[in-house]
N, C-alpha and C positions, 0 to 999 in steps of 0.2 A: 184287458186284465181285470181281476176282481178290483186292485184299487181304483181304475177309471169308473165302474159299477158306482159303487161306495161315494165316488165324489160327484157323482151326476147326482146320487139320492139326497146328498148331504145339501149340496144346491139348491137341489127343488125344494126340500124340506123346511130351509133357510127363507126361498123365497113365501115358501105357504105361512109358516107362523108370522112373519113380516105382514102378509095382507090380515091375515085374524088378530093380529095385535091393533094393527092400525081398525078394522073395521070395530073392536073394542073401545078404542077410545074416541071413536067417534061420537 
């Protein structure tokens, strides 16, 4: 379904800014 779409993206998206935040305050 479009929502399982939308929440794999949401996910990833979630874990990607998580890693550039962290490599920011490194």
């Amino acid at each position: 379904t479009t929502m399982r779409v939308w929440d794999v993206l949401f996910n990833e998206g979630v874990k990607v800014l998580f890693r550039v935040a962290l490599a920011i305050f490194k």
